[in-house]
N, C-alpha and C positions, 0 to 999 in steps of 0.2 A: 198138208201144210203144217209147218211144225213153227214155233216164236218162245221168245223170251221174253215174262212179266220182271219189270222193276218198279219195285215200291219205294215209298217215300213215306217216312214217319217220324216220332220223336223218339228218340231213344231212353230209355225210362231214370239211368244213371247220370247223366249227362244233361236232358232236357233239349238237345241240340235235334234238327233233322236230319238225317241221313237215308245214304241209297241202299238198299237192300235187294237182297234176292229171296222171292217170297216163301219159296219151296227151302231155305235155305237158315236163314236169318235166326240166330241167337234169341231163343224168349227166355223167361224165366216165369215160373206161376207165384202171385201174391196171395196171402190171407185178405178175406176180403175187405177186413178191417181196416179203413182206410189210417186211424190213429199208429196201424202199425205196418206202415210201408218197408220194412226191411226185411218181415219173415215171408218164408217161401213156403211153400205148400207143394204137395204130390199135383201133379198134373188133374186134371180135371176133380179137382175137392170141391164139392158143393160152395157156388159164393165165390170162389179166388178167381183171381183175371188173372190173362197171361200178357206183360208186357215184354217189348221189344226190346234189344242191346245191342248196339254197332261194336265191333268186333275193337276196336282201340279198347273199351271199358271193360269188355271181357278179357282181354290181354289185363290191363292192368287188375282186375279185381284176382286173375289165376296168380301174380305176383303175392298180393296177400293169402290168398289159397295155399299156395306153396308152401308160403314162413308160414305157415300155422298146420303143416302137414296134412291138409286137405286136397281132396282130387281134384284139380285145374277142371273147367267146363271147356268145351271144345267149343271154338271161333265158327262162323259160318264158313270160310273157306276150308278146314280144317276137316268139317261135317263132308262139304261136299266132296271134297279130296278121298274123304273115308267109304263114301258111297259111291267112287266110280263117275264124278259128272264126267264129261268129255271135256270140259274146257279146262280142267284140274289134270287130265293127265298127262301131259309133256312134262312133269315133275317139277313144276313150280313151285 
């Protein structure tokens, strides 16, 4: 028996809920320091939380990435296109 989970969460840029795909879904890790909600931290750093991003914020934040010649973060669908889902390969 095989199934698909969707999540439902706030998105950490934005503060809005959206639908997600669990296995999928855009995070980013914070410093744990809640006075300083904009720095990011390595993935599991002692203390930092990893919140959630719906893929419109992540679009627009790769916008500013860009003009500041930084490397764009990849979208959830983007991830999943890159690893093969099935539902991503008819070249959508």
């Amino acid at each position: 028996m095989s199934g698909h989970a969707i999540g439902l969460g706030p998105c950490w840029a934005h503060g809005g809920i959206f639908e997600f795909d669990p296995e999928t879904v855009a995070t980013i890790w914070l410093a744990s320091d809640r006075s300083d909600e904009t720095r990011t931290v390595e993935p599991h750093t002692p203390g930092a939380r990893q919140v959630l991003i719906c893929d419109a914020c992540v679009k627009k934040a790769n916008k500013q990435r860009r003009a500041a010649g930084e490397k764009p973060h990849e979208t959830s669908t983007e991830y999943a296109r890159r690893r093969g889902d099935p539902k991503w390969s008819g070249g959508q």
